[in-house]
C-alpha angles and dihedrals in degrees: 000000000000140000097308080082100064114121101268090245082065100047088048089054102045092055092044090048096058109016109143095265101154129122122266118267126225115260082239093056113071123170118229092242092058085069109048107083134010112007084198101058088034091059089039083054091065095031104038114019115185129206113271118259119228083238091062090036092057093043086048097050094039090061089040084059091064105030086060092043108046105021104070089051077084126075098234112031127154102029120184118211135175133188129200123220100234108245084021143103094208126101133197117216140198144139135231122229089213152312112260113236093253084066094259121142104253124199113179119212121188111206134181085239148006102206093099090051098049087047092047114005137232117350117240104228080068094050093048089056089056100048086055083057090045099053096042088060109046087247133134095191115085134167153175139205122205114197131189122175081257113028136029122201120191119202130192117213122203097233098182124174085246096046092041089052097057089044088050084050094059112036076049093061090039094050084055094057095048093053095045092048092048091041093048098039094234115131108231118234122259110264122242092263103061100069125143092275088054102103100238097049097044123098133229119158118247094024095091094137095067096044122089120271088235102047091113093052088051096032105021132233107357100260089192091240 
């Protein structure tokens, strides 16, 4: 059982709810996000969209549910930040769930567990996100929460002004690389990191859900190996 099994009025209302419907950013405007995993999805994702999957609509909505119901307990939440690439024209965006009430940067994550966090922390893909904020906001606090519908695990990050720098240095170089290839039309190379073994590029049948929308434009048909 899963939710495929949902009644079909559900399901509609799930995809309508969360299908990708806003505007089109600028080549020059990248969301930090965008640069925090695979260059080569990110830039699919502007060229190529795909329909979104029920999988990705449940785990959207699910996160929608507590970002509208806890962050505006605090007094800035959603707060939206850029930052320029000096001698470019070419800004990074984001936006923060709240500030704690200790002043730290917060980003909330809703997960379907919390057993992989608890055995190796907080992914760092996740802390990457929060020392953009950081730094962004003049802060060296910075936190996440990660909630299941059964656990909750709360992680400090040391966002020092060092730490945050080199962050800053890198999302800047790959944002560099994501505008030129989207300006250019040439489709960037997988990293090192997103190999066949990587979770999200591996393939096991039945198991659709958890592989990237784009495998068989890396890998080719599915071959069910």
């Amino acid at each position: 059982m899963g939710i495929e099994e949902l009644p079909e009025r559900i399901k509609a209302h799930l995809i309508a709810k969360t299908t990708r419907t806003e505007r089109k950013s600028a080549n020059n405007r990248i969301g930090v996000t965008e640069l925090l995993g695979c260059q080569k999805k990110s830039y699919l994702r502007r060229k190529e969209p795909m329909p979104i999957s029920l999988k990705q609509a449940f785990v959207f909505f699910r996160g929608q549910i507590f970002d509208d119901a806890f962050t505006p307990l605090f007094a800035r939440n959603q707060v939206r930040v850029t930052h320029r690439i000096v001698g470019t024209p070419i800004v990074i965006t984001g936006r923060i769930d709240f500030i704690d009430d200790d002043g730290a940067v917060a980003d909330w994550k809703t997960i379907d567990g919390t057993y992989w966090i608890e055995s190796k922390g907080a992914k760092e893909e996740n802390v990457r996100q929060v020392l953009f904020y950081c730094y962004c906001e003049g802060i060296d606090k910075g936190r996440l929460y990660y909630m299941s519908l059964g656990n909750l695990i709360k992680i400090d990050i040391d966002a020092n002004q060092e730490v945050q720098l080199e962050n800053l240095e890198d999302l800047e170089e790959r944002a560099k690389t994501l505008n030129n290839a989207l300006v250019c039309g040439r489709t960037p190379k997988r990293d090192s990191d997103h190999t066949p073994d990587f979770w999200e590029c591996s393939y096991t049948k039945g198991k659709d859900e958890f592989r990237c929308e784009y495998y068989d434009t890396c890998y080719g048909e599915k071959n069910g190996k």
